[in-house]
C-alpha positions in Angstrom: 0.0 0.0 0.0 1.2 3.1 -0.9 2.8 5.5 2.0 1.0 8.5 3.2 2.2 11.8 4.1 1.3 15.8 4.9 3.4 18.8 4.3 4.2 20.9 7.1 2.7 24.1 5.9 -1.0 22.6 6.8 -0.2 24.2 10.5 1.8 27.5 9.3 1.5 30.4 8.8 4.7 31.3 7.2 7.0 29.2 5.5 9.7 29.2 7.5 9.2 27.5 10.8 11.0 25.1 13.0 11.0 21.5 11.7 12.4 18.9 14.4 9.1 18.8 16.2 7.3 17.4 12.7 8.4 13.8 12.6 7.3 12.7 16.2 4.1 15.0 15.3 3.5 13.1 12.0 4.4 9.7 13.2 1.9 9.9 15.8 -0.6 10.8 14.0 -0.3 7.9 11.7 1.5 9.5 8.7 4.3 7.7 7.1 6.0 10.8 5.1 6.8 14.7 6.2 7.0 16.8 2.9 9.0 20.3 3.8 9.7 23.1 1.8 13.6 23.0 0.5 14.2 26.5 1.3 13.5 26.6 4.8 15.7 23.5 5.0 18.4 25.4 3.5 17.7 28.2 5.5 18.8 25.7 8.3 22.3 25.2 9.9 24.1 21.7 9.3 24.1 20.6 12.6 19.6 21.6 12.1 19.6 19.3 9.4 21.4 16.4 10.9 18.7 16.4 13.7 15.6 16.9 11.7 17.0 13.7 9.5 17.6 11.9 13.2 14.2 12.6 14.5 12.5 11.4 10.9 15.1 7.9 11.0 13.9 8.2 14.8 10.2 8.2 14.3 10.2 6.2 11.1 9.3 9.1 9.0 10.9 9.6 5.2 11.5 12.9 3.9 9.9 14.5 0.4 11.0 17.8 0.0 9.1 20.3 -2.7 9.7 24.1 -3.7 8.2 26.7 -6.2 11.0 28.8 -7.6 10.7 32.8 -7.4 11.4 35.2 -10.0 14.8 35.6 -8.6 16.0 31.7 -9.2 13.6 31.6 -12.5 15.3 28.9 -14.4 13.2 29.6 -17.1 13.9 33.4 -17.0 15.1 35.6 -20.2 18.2 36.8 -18.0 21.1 34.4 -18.1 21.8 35.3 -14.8 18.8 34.5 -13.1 18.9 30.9 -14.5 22.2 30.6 -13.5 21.1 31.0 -10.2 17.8 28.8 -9.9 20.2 26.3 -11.6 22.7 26.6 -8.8 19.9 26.9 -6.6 18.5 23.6 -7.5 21.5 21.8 -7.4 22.5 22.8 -3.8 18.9 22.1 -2.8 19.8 18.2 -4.7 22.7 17.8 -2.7 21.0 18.7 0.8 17.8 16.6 0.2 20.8 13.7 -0.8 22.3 14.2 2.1 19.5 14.1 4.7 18.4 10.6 2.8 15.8 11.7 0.7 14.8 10.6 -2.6 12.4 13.2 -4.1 12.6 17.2 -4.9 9.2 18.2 -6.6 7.2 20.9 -7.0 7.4 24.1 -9.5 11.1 23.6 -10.1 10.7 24.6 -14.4 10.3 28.5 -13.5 8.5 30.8 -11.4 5.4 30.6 -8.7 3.1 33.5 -9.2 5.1 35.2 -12.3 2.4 38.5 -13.1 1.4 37.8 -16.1 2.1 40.0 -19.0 1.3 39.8 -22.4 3.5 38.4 -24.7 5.3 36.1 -21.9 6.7 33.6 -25.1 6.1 30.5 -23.8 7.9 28.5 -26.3 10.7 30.4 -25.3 10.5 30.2 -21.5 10.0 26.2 -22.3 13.5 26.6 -24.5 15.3 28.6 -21.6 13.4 26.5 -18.8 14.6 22.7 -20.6 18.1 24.0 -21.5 18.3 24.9 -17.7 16.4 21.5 -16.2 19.6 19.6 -18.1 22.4 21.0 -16.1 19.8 20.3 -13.1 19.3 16.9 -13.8 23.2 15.9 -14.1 23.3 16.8 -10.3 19.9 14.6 -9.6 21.5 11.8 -12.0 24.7 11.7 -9.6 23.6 11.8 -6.1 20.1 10.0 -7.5 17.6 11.8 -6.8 15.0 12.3 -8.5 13.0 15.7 -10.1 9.3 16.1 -10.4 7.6 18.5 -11.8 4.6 19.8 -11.2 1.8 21.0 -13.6 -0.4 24.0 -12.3 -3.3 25.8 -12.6 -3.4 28.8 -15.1 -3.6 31.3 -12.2 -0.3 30.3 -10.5 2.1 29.0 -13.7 1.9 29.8 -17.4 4.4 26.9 -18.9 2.9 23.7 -17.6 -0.8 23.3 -16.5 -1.9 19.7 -17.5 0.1 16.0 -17.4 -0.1 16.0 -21.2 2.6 19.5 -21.5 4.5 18.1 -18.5 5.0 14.7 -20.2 6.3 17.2 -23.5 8.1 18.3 -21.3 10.2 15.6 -20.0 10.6 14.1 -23.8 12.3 17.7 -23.8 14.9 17.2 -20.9 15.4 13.2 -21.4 16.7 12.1 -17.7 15.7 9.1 -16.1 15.8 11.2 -12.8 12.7 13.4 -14.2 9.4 12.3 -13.3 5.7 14.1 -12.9 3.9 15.3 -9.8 0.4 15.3 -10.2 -1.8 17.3 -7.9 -5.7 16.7 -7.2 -6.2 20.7 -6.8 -4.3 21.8 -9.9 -6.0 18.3 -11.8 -9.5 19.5 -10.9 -9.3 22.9 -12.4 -7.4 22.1 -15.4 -7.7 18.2 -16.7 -10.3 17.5 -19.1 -10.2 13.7 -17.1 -8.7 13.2 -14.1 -8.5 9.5 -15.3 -7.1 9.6 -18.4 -4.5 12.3 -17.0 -3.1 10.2 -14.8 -3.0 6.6 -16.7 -1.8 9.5 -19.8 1.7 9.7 -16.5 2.0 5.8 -16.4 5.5 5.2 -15.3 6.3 8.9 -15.2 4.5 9.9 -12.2 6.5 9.5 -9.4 4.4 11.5 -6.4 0.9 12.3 -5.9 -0.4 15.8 -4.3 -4.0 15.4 -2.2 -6.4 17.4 -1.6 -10.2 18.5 -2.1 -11.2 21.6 -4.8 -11.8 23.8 -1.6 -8.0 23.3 -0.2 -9.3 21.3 2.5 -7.8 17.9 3.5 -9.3 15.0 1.2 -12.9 13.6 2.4 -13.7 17.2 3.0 -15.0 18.2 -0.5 -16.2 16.7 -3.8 -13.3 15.7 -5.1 -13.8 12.4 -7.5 -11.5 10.3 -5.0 -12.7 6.6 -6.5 -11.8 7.9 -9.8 -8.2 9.0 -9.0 -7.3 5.5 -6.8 -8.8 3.3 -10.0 -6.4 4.9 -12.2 -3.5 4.9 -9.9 -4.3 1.1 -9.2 -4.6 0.7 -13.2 -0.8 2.0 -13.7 0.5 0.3 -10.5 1.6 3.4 -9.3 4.0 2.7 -5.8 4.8 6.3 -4.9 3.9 8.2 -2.1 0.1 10.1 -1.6 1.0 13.5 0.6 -1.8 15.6 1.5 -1.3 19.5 0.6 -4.4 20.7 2.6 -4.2 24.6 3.1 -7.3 25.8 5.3 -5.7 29.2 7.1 -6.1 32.9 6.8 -2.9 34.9 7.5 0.6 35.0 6.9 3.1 34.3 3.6 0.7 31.0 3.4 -2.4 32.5 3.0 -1.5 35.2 1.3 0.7 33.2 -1.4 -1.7 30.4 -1.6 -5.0 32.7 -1.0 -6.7 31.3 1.3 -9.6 34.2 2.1 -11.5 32.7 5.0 -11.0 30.4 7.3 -11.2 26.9 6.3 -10.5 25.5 9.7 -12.9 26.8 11.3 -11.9 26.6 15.2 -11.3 22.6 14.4 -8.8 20.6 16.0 -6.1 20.4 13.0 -4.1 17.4 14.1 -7.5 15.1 14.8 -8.8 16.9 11.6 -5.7 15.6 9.7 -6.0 11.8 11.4 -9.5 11.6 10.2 -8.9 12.5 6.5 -5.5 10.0 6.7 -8.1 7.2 7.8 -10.5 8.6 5.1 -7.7 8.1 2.1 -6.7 4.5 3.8 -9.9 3.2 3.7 -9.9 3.9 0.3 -6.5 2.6 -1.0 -7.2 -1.0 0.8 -10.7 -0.7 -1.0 -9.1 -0.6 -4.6 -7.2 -3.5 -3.9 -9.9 -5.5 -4.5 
């Protein structure tokens, strides 16, 4: 069955927080897999890092780590010198998530999160400047193996890549064996013509799963077609780790950058909130077995 996890901005309000208490948090709640944000674990000191990895070996908790690239570390940028630095960016961030023993960097990593759009943004050139850049990114994944998975959007948050079918173009683009697709229920909902197709479209190339209902709120809290997405993931065998990416709270870099208007929590309790929704998505994975 496939492993379970919840990214650590559900209880933030800003990105950066403090990290060691996640995995005992986590663990006892029943979660398998901590997802954290790679610049606030680059933001953290080496002898930071070593602990956090500890408590997570400690607790039996693995590590995904995701990011959405700014417009200052744009690989996709027109300025040479901004890709140069969300290349170098990325392969520093490689090297940490290597070192702290994970296996997975997702997430907008092809260009920028929340670019204002402008007319005449060229997309076919961004792509060009964006898969020239992923190359020299990838060499880094290839050699301390780990792998890259991109993440295809909603039109309100990315220009480049919004559905599975341009992020498999995509990775034909880059060629890498380290380059795989994260698919994410929210971004899926708004933007796939079928959620089905999409994802047995990924076969072997998706490599991590993003959960979460329409409304932001943890999965078995909305209308999201739930039976429909574990049929297809059963159909194309898919192993990889399900991490919820629930974001329910006004206030702070969180709400403001994701947009979260009102208050989704709603004076609940957000660790027994979280338990009940992990329960929700098991009972459904044992159900497709059969």
């Amino acid at each position: 069955m496939n492993k379970i996890g919840i990214y650590y901005a559900y209880w933030e309000h800003n990105w950066a927080a403090d990290l060691l208490s996640y995995p005992q948090r986590v663990a006892r709640l029943g979660f398998e897999i901590l997802e954290i944000k790679l610049s606030v674990v680059l933001a953290m000191t080496e002898r930071q890092r070593r602990k956090l990895k500890h408590e997570a070996q400690a607790h039996g908790i693995g590590l995904t780590f995701c990011e959405a690239l700014d417009s200052q570390i744009d690989i996709s940028s027109p300025h040479p010198a901004t890709r140069k630095r969300g290349i170098e960016y990325l392969k520093r961030g490689l090297d940490t998530v290597h070192k702290m023993g994970g296996y997975l960097l997702g997430g907008i990593l092809y260009g920028a999160w929340n670019l204002p759009a402008v007319e005449g943004m060229h997309k076919a050139e961004r792509l060009m400047w964006s898969v020239e850049s992923m190359r020299h990114v990838l060499k880094t994944a290839e050699d301390v193996g780990v792998i890259c998975a991109i993440e295809p959007v909603n039109r309100f948050e990315q220009f480049m890549l919004n559905t599975c079918a341009e992020a498999l173009e995509y990775i034909k683009m880059v060629e890498s064996p380290n380059l795989g697709i994260l698919l994410d229920t929210f971004h899926m909902n708004i933007e796939e013509d079928d959620i089905y197709k999409a994802i047995v479209s990924a076969g072997k190339n998706l490599v991590h799963m993003h959960v979460g209902e329409p409304n932001r709120k943890l999965p078995g809290q909305g209308r999201f077609p739930w039976q429909e997405l574990l049929r297809a993931l059963r159909f194309i065998n898919y192993e990889g780790a399900i991490v919820m990416e629930p974001f329910v709270q006004v206030g702070g870099e969180i709400g403001l950058d994701i947009k979260v208007w009102r208050d989704l929590a709603r004076g609940q309790d957000l660790d027994e909130v979280a338990q009940q929704s992990l329960r929700f998505l098991r009972a459904l994975l044992k159900l497709s077995e059969f």
